[in-house]
Kinemage of the C-alpha trace (Angstrom):
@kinemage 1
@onewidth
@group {chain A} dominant
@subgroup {mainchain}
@vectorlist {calphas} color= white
{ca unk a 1} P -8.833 -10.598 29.856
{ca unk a 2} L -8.193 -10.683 26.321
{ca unk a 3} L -6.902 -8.051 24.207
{ca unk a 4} L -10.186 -7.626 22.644
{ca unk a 5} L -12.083 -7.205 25.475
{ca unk a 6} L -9.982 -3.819 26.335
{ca unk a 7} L -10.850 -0.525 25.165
{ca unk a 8} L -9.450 1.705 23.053
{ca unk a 9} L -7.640 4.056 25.791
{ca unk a 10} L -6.363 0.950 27.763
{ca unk a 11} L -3.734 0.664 25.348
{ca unk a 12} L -3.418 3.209 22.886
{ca unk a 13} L -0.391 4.642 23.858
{ca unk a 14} L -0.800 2.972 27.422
{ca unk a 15} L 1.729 -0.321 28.343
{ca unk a 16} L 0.219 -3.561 28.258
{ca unk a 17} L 1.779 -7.191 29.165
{ca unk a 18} L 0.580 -9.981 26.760
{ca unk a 19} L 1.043 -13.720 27.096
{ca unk a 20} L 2.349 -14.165 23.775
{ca unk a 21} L 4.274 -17.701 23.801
{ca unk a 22} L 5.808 -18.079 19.971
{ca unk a 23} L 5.197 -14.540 19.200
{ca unk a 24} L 8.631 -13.576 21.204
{ca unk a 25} L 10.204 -16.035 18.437
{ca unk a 26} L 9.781 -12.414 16.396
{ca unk a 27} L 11.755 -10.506 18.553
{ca unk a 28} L 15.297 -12.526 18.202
{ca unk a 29} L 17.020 -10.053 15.645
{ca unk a 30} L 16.979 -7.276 18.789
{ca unk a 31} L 17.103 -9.443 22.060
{ca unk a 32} L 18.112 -12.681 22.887
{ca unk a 33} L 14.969 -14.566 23.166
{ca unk a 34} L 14.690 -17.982 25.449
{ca unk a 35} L 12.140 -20.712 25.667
{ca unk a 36} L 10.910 -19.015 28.785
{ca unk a 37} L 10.319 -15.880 27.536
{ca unk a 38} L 6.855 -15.957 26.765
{ca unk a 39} L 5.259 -12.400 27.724
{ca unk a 40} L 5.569 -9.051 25.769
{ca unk a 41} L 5.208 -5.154 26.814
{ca unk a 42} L 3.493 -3.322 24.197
{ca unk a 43} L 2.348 0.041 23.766
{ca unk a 44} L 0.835 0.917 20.507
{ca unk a 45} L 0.502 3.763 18.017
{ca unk a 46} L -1.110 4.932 14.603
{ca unk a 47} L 1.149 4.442 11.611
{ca unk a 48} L 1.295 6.676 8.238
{ca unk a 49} L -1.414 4.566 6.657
{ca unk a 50} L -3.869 5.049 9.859
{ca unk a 51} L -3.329 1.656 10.554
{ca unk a 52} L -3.369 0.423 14.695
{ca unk a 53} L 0.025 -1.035 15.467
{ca unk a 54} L 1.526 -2.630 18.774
{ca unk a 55} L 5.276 -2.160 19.623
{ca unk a 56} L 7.506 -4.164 21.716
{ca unk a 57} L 8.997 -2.281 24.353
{ca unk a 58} L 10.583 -5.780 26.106
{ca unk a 59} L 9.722 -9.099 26.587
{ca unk a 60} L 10.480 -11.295 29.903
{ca unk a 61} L 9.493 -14.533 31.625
{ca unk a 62} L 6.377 -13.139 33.977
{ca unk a 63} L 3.573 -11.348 33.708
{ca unk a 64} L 5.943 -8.996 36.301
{ca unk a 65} L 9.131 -9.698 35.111
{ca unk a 66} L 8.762 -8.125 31.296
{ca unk a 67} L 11.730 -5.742 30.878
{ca unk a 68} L 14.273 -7.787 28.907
{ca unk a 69} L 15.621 -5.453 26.132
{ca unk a 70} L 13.818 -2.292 27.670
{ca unk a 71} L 16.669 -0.431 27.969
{ca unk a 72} L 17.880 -0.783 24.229
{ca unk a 73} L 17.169 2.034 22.302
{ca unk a 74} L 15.488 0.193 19.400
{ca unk a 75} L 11.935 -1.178 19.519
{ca unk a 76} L 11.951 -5.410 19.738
{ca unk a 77} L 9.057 -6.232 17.237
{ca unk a 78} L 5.626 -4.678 15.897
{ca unk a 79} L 2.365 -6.345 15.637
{ca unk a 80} L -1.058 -6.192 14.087
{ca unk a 81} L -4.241 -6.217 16.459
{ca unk a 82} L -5.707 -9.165 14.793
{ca unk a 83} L -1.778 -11.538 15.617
{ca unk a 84} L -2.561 -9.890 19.124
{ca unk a 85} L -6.453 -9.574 20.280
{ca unk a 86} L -6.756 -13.414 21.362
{ca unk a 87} L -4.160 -13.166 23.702
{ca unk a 88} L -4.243 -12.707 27.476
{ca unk a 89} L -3.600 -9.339 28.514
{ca unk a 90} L -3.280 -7.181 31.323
{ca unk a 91} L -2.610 -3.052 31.939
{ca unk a 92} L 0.801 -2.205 33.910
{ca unk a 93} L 1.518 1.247 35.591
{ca unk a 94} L 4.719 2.159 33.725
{ca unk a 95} L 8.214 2.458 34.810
{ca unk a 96} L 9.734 6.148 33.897
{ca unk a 97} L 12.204 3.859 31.482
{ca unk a 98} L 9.178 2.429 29.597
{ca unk a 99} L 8.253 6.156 29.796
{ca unk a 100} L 11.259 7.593 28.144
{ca unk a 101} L 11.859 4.894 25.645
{ca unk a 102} L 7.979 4.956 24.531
{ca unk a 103} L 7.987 8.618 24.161
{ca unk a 104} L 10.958 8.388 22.184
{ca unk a 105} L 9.534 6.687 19.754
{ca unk a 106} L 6.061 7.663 19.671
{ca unk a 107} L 8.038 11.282 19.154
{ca unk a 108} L 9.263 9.975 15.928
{ca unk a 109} L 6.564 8.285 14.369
{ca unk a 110} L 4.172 11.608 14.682
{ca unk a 111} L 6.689 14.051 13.808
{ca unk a 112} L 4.645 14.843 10.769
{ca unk a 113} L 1.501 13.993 11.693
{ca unk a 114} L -0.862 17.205 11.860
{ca unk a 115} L -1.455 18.934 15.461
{ca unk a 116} L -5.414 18.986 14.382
{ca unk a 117} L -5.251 15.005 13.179
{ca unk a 118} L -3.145 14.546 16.694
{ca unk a 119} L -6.471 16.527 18.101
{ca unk a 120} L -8.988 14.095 17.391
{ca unk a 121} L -7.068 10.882 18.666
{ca unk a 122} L -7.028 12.474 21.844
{ca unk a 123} L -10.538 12.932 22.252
{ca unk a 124} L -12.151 10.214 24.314
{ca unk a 125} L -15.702 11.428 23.627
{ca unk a 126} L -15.571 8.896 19.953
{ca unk a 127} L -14.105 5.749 21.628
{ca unk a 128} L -16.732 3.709 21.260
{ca unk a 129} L -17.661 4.201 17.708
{ca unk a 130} L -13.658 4.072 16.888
{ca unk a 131} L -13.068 1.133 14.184
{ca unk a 132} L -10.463 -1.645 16.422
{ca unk a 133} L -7.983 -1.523 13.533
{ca unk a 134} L -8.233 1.919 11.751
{ca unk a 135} L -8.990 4.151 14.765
{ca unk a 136} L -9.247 7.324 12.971
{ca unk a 137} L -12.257 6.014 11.059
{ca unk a 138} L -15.474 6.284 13.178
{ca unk a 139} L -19.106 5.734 12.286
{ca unk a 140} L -21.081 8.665 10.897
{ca unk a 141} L -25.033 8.979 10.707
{ca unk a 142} L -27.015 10.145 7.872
{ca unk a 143} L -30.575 10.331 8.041
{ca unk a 144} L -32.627 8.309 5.280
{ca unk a 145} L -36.007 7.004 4.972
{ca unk a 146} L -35.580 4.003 7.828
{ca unk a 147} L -33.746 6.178 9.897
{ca unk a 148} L -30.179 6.835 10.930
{ca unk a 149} L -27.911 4.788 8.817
{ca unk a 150} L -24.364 5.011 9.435
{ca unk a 151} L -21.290 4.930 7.391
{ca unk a 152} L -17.617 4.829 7.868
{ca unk a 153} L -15.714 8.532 8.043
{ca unk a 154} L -12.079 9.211 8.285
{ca unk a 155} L -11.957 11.458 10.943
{ca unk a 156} L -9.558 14.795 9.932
{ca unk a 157} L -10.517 17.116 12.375
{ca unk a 158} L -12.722 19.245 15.024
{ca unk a 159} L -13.813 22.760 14.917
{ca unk a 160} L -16.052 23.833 17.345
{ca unk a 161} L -18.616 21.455 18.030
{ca unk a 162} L -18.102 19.743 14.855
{ca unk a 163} L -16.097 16.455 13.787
{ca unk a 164} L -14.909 16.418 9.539
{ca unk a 165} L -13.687 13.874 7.785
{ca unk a 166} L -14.288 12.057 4.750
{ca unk a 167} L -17.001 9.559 3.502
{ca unk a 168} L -15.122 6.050 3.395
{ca unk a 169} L -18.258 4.319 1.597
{ca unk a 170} L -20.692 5.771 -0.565
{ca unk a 171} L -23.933 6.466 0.800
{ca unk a 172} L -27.566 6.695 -0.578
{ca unk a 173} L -27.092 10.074 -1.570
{ca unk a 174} L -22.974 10.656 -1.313
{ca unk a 175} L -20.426 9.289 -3.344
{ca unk a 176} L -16.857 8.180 -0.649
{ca unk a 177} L -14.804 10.950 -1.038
{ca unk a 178} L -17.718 13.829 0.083
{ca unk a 179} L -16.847 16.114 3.283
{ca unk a 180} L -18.956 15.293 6.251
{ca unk a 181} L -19.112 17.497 8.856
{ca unk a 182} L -21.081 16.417 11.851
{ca unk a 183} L -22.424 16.685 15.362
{ca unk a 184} L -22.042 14.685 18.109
{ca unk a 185} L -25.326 13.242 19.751
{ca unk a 186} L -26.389 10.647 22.390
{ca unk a 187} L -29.691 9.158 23.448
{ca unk a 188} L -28.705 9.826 27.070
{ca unk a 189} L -26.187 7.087 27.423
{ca unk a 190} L -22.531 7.786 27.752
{ca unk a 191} L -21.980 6.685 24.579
{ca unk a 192} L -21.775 9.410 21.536
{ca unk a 193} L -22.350 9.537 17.867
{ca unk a 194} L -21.839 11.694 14.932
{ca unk a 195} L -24.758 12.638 12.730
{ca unk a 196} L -24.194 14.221 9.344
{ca unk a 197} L -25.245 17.725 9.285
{ca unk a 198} L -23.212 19.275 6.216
{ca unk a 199} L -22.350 17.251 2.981
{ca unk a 200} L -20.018 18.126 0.371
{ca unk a 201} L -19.428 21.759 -0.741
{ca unk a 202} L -21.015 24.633 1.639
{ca unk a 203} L -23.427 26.750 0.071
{ca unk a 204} L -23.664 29.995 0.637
{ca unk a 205} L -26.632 29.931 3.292
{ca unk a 206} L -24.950 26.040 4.497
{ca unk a 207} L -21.773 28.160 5.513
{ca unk a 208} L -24.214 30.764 7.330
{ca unk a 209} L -25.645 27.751 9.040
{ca unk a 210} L -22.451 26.087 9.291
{ca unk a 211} L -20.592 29.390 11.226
{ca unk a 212} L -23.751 30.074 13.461
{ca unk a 213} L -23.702 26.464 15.029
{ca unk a 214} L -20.299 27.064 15.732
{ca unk a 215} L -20.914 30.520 17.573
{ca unk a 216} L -23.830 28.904 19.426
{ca unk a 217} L -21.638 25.641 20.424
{ca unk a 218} L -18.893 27.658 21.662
{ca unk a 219} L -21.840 29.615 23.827
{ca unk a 220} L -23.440 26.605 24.955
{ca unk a 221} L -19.641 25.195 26.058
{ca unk a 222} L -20.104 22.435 23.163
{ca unk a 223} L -16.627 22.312 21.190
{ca unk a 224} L -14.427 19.587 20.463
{ca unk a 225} L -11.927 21.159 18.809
{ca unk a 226} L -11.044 24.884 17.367
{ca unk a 227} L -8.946 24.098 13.873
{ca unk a 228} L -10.177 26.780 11.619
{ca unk a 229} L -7.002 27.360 9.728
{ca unk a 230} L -7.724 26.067 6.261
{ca unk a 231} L -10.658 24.636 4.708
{ca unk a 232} L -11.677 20.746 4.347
{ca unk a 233} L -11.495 19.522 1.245
């Protein structure tokens, strides 16, 4: 299948195989690269800018025979989603040395990153309403007069059952920028969705509200997350 057609948790941070023909071509300042060499093994990861990358663990001649370079230290190439979703792709069960070297470096791109941020890209319960190329944005619901319109959110966190982030658009009423905090919801499909519940500053009686769902969530087993160290802003 193509790249594409996969979801989210099929390769992020997972090792895929890609028929990539002249893309290899990229990979000649850290491996020898010949005409033959026409596959890649990628895993990927979320850079500083939120931004979906693929890495080059090794490249080979088969769909099976991919592990050229895999035991250098150094990653071979990187790559965008959009230079990689045409291509023909296809899951592997990794070796412990793609373990170690893809730990390695995954270990030193998120040294920074926040635990709580690190908490949400974990969570499979979003997948489907993950943007392909910016997976910490996801879709968030506000209510208006037609119905539930949704917007882009940069997801930041959970606590309890809620998922915060930041309005990416403005809305009808909100200007991009505003706090969201919202619930997740389905119409009794597998698939989930965030409405808004609180926007912008909490009011007095909205941080009643706001500290009461969370008490009743964590009684009703609903939580996605339990950051409560500082406040969203």
């Amino acid at each position: 299948m193509k790249l594409r057609e996969m979801g989210f948790r099929d390769y992020y941070h997972n090792y895929v195989v890609l028929e990539a023909d002249a893309l290899t071509e990229e990979c000649s300042r850290a491996v020898t690269v010949k005409e033959q060499d026409c596959f890649i093994l990628c895993s990927s990861f979320i850079d500083g800018d939120g931004s979906l990358r693929f890495h080059v663990l090794s490249i080979g001649q088969e769909w099976h025979d991919c592990e050229k370079g895999l035991c250098k230290e150094e990653i071979l190439g990187e790559f965008t989603p959009e230079q990689l979703a045409g291509l023909e792709a296809r899951t592997v069960e990794p070796t412990q040395r793609m373990i170690d070297k893809n730990s390695a470096f995954l270990a030193g791109k998120y040294q920074d990153v926040p635990s709580h941020l690190m908490e949400t890209r974990e969570n499979t319960l979003l997948d489907t309403i993950r943007d392909d190329f910016y997976p910490d944005v996801v879709k968030a619901g506000f209510i208006e007069e037609a119905g539930i319109r949704e917007y882009d959110m940069r997801l930041c966190r959970f606590s309890g059952p809620f998922a915060e982030g930041v309005l990416l658009e403005d809305s009808q009423e909100y200007a991009a920028g505003t706090v969201l905090r919202t619930l997740p919801y389905s119409f009794g499909s597998e698939d989930h969705r965030l409405l808004v519940v609180f926007a912008g500053a909490l009011s007095s009686e909205n941080r009643l509200m706001y500290e009461r769902l969370k008490e009743q969530g964590a009684r009703a087993g609903v939580c996605l997350g339990s950051y409560e160290k500082q406040e969203l802003n």
